[in-house]
MARVEXBA-627073 format. One record per residue (C-alpha): residue in three letters; x, y, z. Coordinates in steps of 0.02 Angstrom, whole numbers, plus 50000, padded with zeros to 5 digits. Example, Ala and Ser with C-alpha at 12.3 -4.5 7.8 and 13.67 -1.06 7.14 Angstrom:
2
ala506154977550390;ser506844994750357;
REM end
This chain:
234
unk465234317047787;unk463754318747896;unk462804334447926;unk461964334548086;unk460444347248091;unk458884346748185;unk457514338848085;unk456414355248094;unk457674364447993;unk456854356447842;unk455304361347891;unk455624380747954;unk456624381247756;unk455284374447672;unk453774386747750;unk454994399447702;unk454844407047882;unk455764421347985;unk457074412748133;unk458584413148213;unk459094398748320;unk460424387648395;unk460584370648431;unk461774365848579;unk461894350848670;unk463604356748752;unk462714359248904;unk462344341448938;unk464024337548945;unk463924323049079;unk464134307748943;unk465224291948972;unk467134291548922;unk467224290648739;unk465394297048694;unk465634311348570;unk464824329648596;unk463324332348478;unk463924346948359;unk463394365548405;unk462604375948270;unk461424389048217;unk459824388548091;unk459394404948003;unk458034406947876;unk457434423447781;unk455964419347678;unk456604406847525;unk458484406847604;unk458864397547733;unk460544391847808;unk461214378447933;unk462894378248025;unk463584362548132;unk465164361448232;unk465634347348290;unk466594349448438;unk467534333648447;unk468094331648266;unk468164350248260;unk467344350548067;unk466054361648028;unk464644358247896;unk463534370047824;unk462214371147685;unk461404388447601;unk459644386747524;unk458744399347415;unk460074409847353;unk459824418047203;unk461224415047058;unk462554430647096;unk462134428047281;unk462794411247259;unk464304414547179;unk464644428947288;unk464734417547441;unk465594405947365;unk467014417347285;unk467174424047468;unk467474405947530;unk468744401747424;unk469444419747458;unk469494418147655;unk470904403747713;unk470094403047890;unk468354400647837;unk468414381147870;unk469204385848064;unk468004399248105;unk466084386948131;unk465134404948105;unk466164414047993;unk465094404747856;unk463504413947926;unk464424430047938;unk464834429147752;unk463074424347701;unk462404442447809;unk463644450747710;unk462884446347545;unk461044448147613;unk461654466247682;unk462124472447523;unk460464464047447;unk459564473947564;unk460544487247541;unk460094488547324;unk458314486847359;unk458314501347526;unk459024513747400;unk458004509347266;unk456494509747356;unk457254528747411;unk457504534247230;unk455644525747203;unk454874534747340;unk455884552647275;unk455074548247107;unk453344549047182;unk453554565647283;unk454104574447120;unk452524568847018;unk451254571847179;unk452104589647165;unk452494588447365;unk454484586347340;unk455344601747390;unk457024608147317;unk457924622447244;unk457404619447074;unk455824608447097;unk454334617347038;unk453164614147158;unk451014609747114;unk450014595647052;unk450534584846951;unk449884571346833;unk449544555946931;unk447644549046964;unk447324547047152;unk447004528747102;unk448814526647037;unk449714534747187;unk448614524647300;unk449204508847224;unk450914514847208;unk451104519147384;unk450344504547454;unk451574494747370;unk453024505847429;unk452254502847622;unk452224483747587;unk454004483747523;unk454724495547675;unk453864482447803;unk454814469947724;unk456414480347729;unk456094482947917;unk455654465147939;unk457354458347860;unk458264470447932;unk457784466848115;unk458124449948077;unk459844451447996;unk460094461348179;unk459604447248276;unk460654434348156;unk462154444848187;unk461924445048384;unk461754426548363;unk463224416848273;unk464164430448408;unk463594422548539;unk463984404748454;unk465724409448415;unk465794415548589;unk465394396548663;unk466314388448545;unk467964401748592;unk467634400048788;unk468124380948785;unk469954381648743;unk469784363848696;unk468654366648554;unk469314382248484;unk470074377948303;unk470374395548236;unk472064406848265;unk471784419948366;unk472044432448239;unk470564425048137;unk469484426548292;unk469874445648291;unk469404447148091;unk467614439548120;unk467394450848260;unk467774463848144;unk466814458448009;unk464964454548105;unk465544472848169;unk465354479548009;unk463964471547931;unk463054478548113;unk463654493448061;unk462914494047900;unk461164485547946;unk460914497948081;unk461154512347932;unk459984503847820;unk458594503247947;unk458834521647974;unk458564527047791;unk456924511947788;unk456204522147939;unk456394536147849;unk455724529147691;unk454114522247807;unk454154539947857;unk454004547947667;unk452634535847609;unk451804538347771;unk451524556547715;unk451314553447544;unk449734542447586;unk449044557147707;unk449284569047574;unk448444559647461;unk446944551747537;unk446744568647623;unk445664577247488;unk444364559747478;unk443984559847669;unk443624581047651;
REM end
């Protein structure tokens, strides 16, 4: 079967870039009698993964392929596949499946970072609680320097994939949404229209909580960094 994707899909996958974009040539629908629609589809990539939808809107079959995926990302999607009967009538419900995985990727490493960043507060001696026992600690300036900077490079990161999950999300919406306005084209039941609205609701949902607790994390090592480089510049 055919999978018809821009050419510079290969390239934005291999530079392991940031993007979220469509192509649609449903616009230029003034073609002879018999001439096929091109296929409408998104491209997302997220450093090493990258994905590719197309729906073709004449044969109504959509083709996909994932890049990059680690090995229990990979058979996470595809258990959830197999799982999901309309995933092969639904063009972005692939896409939407794919954020879910990423989302609770994102999510492990958020609250890791958290419990890192906690870590750090305790041994500066500037974490406050009922029983902490507040005062210097251990911890060379050097080390907490390096430690921190680190943490700041990971929480960018965080942000970064996090405002791009947003934007992903927004996206195979407003594909769905083109593909569901032409009753001619539409594939799915209604009812499995109404469960991928509900799920790229949720996985919002849960992004827009993530990037709460990263702020806050950007906030924490923010003040961690003051407090430390604070004594060198005095």
């Amino acid at each position: 079967m055919a999978f018809d994707i821009p050419l510079p899909f290969v390239n934005l996958a291999a530079a392991c870039t940031t993007i979220a974009m469509d192509f649609d040539t449903v616009q230029d629908c003034a073609l002879p009698t018999g001439v096929a629609l091109e296929p409408t589809g998104i491209i997302c990539v997220l450093g090493p993964i990258s994905l590719a939808v197309s729906y073709n809107i004449a044969t109504k079959i959509t083709t996909g392929v994932v890049l990059g995926l680690c090995n229990h990302q990979a058979v996470e999607l595809t258990t959830s596949i197999c799982k999901i009967a309309e995933a092969a009538r639904v063009p972005m419900l692939l896409p939407a499946l794919l954020l879910n995985v990423l989302s609770k990727t994102r999510a492990h490493r958020v609250l890791g970072r958290k419990q890192a960043i906690h870590d750090t507060e305790v041994e500066l001696g500037i974490h406050w609680g009922l029983q902490t026992d507040l005062g210097p600690r251990n911890m060379s300036l050097g080390n907490a320097t390096q430690r921190l900077t680190m943490y700041g490079s990971e929480v960018a990161w965080d942000i970064h994939a996090i405002e791009a999950q947003l934007e992903m999300v927004a996206l195979i919406e407003e594909v769905q949404d083109t593909i569901d306005g032409d009753t001619d084209t539409v594939n799915a039941q209604p009812g499995e229209i109404v469960a991928f609205r509900a799920r790229t609701r949720r996985i919002r949902q849960v992004l827009s909580g993530l990037m709460r607790w990263t702020r806050y994390n950007q906030q924490r090592v923010q003040v961690q960094l003051q407090t430390v480089i604070r004594p060198l510049l005095s």
